[in-house]
C-alpha positions as CSV (number, residue, x, y, z in Angstrom):
1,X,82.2,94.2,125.6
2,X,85.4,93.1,124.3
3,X,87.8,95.5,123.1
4,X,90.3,94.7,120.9
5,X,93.9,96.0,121.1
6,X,96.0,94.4,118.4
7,X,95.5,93.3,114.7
8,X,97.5,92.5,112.1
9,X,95.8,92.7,108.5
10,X,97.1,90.6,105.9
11,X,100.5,91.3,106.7
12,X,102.8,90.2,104.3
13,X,106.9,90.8,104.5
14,X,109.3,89.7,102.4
15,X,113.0,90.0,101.8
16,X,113.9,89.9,98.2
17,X,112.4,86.6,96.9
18,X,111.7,85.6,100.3
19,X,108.0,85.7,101.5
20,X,108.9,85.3,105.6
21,X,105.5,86.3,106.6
22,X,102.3,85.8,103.8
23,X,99.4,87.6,104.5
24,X,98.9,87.0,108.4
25,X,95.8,88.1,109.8
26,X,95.0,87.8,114.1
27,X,94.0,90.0,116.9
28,X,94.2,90.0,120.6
29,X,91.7,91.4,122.8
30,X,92.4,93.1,126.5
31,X,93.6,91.4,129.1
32,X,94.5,88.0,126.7
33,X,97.4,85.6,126.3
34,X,97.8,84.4,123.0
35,X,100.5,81.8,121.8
36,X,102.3,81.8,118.4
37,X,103.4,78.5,117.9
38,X,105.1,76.9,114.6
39,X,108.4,75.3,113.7
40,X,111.6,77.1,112.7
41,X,111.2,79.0,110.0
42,X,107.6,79.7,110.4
43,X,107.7,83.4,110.8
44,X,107.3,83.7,114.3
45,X,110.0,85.7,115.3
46,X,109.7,87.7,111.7
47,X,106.6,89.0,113.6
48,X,108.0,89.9,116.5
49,X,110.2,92.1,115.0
50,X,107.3,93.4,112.6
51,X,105.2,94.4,115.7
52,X,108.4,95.9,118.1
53,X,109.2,98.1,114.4
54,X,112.3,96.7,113.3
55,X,110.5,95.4,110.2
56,X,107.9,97.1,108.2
57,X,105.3,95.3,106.3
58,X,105.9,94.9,102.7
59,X,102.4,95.0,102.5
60,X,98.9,94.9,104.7
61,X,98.6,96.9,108.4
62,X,99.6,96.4,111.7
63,X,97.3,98.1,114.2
64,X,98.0,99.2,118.0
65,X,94.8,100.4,119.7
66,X,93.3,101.4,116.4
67,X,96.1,102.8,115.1
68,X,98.2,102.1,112.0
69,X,101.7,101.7,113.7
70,X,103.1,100.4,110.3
71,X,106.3,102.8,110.3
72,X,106.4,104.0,113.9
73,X,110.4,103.6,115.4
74,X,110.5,101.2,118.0
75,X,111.2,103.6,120.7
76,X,107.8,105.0,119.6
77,X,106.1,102.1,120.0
78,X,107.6,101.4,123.5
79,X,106.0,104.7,124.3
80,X,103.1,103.7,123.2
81,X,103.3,100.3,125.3
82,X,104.8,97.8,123.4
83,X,107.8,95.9,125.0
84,X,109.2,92.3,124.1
85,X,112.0,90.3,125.1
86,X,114.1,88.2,123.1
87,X,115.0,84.7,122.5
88,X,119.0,85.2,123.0
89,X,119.1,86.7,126.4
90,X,120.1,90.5,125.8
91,X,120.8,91.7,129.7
92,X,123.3,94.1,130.8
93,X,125.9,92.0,132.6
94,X,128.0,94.3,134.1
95,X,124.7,95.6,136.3
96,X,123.0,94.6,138.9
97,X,120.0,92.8,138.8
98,X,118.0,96.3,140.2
99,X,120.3,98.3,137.3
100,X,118.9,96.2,134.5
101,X,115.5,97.2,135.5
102,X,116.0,100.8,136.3
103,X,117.4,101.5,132.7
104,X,114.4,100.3,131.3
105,X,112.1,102.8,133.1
106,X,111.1,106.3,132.0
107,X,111.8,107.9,134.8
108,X,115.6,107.5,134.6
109,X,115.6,108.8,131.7
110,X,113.4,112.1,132.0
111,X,115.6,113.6,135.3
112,X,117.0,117.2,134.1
113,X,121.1,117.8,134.1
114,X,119.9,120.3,136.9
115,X,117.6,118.1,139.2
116,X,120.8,116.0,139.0
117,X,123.1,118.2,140.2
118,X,120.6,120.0,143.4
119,X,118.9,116.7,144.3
120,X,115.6,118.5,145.6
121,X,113.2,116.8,147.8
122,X,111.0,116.3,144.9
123,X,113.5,114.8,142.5
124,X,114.5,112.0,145.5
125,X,110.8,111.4,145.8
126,X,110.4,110.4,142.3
127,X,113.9,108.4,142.2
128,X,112.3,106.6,144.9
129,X,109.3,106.0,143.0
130,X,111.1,104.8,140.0
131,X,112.9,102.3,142.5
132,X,109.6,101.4,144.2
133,X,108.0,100.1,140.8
134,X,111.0,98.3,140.0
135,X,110.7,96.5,143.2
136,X,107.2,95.6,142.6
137,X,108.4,94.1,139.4
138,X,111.2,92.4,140.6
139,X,108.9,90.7,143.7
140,X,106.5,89.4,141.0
141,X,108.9,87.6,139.2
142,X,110.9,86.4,142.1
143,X,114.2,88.2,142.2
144,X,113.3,90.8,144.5
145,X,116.2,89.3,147.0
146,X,118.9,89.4,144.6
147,X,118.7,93.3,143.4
148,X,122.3,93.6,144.1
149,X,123.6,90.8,142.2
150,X,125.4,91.3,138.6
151,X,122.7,90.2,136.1
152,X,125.5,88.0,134.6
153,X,126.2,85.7,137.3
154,X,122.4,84.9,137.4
155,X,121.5,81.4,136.9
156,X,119.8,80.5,133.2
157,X,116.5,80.6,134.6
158,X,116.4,83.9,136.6
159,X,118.2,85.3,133.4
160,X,115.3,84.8,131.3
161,X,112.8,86.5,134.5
162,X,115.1,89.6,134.4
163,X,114.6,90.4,130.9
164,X,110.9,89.6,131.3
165,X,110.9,92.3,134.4
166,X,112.2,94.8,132.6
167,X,110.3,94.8,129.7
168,X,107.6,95.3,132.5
169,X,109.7,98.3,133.8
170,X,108.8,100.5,130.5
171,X,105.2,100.3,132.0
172,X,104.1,98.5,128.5
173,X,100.5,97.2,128.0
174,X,101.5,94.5,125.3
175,X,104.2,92.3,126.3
176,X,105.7,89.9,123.7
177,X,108.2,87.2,124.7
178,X,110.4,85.2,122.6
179,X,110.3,81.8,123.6
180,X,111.0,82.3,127.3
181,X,110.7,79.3,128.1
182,X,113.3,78.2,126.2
183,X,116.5,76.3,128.0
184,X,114.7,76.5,131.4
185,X,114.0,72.8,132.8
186,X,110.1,72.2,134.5
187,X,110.5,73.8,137.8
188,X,111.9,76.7,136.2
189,X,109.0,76.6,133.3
190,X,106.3,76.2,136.4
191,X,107.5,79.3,138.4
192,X,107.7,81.3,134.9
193,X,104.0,79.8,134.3
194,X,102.9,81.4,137.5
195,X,104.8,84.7,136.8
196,X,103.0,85.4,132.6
197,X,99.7,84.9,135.0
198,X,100.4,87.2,137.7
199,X,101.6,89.4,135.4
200,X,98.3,89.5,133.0
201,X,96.3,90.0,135.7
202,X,97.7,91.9,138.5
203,X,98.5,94.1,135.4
204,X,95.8,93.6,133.2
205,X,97.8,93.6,130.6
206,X,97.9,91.4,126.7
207,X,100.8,89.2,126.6
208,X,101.9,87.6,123.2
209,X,104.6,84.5,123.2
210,X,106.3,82.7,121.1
211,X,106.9,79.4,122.8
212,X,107.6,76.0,121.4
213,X,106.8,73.8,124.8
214,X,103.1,72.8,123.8
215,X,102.4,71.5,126.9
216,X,103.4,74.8,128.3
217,X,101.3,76.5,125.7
218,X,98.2,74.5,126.0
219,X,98.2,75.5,129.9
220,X,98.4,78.9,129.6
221,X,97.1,80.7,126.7
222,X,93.8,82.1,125.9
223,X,94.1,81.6,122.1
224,X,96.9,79.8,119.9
225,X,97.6,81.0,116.5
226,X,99.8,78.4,114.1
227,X,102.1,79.5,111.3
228,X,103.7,77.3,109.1
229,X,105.7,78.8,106.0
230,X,105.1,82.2,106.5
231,X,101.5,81.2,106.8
232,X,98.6,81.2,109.4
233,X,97.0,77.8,108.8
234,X,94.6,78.2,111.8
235,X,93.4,79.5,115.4
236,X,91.1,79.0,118.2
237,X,91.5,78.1,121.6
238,X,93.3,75.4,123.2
239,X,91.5,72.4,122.5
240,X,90.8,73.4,118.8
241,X,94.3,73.8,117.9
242,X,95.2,70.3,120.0
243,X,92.7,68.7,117.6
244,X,93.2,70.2,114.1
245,X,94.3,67.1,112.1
246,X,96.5,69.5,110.1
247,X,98.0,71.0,113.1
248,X,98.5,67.6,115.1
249,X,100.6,66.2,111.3
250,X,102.5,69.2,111.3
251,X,103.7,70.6,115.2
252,X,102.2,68.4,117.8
253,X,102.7,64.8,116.9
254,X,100.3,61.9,117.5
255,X,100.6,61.4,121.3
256,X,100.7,65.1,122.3
């Protein structure tokens, strides 16, 4: 049986005049990757931001595991298991590549002023922990030999991995990333491929991108939703979208 563990219910928002998003409804089931594709000014990253609570919907209901989430903080919803990354990379330069991840994980943010301070046996063995799972994270996306580099002098590329691991370090269950893909030449684009699989299912998690490589999109996503305007104009797998007349016209071109 599938379950379902997003949906978005004829969500509209709008800012003033401005209709960025107009009655959007899609789901995602368990374990899927679904791609939002669409040009500029589609509404793609409008809802990102709806889903990650930094915009509420002017009208219609967001739902996270059968919940209305609709004016839950963002922090809130990271608790819940919502993490994203974002299309301007947003690292911490002045840490290491192992820092970046750590801050993102619960458990160095939980430790007691006083478990600080006596450093019992117990506290070290969850520091370790904490490290452990950062590791894991780090080694899935490749960057597991360079934990002691400052995220800053990273190449483009492993940039754009780093965010992705430690969005992974909140322990989230719906990961959505911003066009991740984006600046990264094909061997770069292959290995991130590769990582957005392992990832869904080594963690079984949903995974939700914004990605404007087609080709890139076609290979790896489970379902495809299209916005244009503010609009969904359709959805379906892979070789539906390829093949929708209206959606060939208006993102893919003819020889696509």
């Amino acid at each position: 049986m599938t379950t379902e563990i997003l949906r978005l219910d004829e969500v509209t928002v709008k800012f003033g005049g401005l209709v960025a998003v107009n009655q959007v409804s899609f789901h995602m089931n368990k374990g899927e990757i679904l791609a939002l594709i669409g040009p500029n000014g589609a509404g793609k990253t409008t809802l990102f931001n709806l889903l990650t609570g930094i915009y509420t919907p002017t009208s219609g209901a967001v739902l996270y595991k059968q919940q209305v989430v609709n004016k839950l903080k963002p922090y809130k919803r990271v608790e819940m298991g919502i993490a994203r990354t974002f299309q301007n990379i947003r690292l911490i330069k002045n840490l290491t590549v192992l820092e970046n991840v750590l801050v993102a994980h619960q458990g160095c943010n939980s430790e007691s002023v006083w478990s600080s301070i006596f450093l019992s046996k117990k506290t070290k063995e969850n520091r370790q922990a904490v490290v452990n799972e950062c590791m894991e994270v780090l080694k899935i996306v490749g960057l597991e030999s360079k934990i002691d580099e400052f995220a800053g002098n990273l190449p483009y590329g492993e940039q754009r991995l780093l965010e992705i691991a430690r969005a992974m370090a909140t322990k989230c269950q719906l990961l959505l990333l911003d066009e991740p893909a984006a600046g990264m030449n094909s061997q770069e684009k292959k290995q991130l491929v590769d990582v957005i699989r392992s990832l869904s299912q080594k963690y079984n998690i949903e995974i939700l991108l914004i990605e404007h490589d087609i080709r890139m999109v076609m290979s790896i996503a489970d379902r495809i939703v299209v916005l244009d305007h503010g609009k969904k104009i359709t959805e379906g797998i892979g070789s539906e979208v390829q093949n929708n007349p209206e959606v060939i016209k208006a993102y893919l071109g003819e020889d696509i």
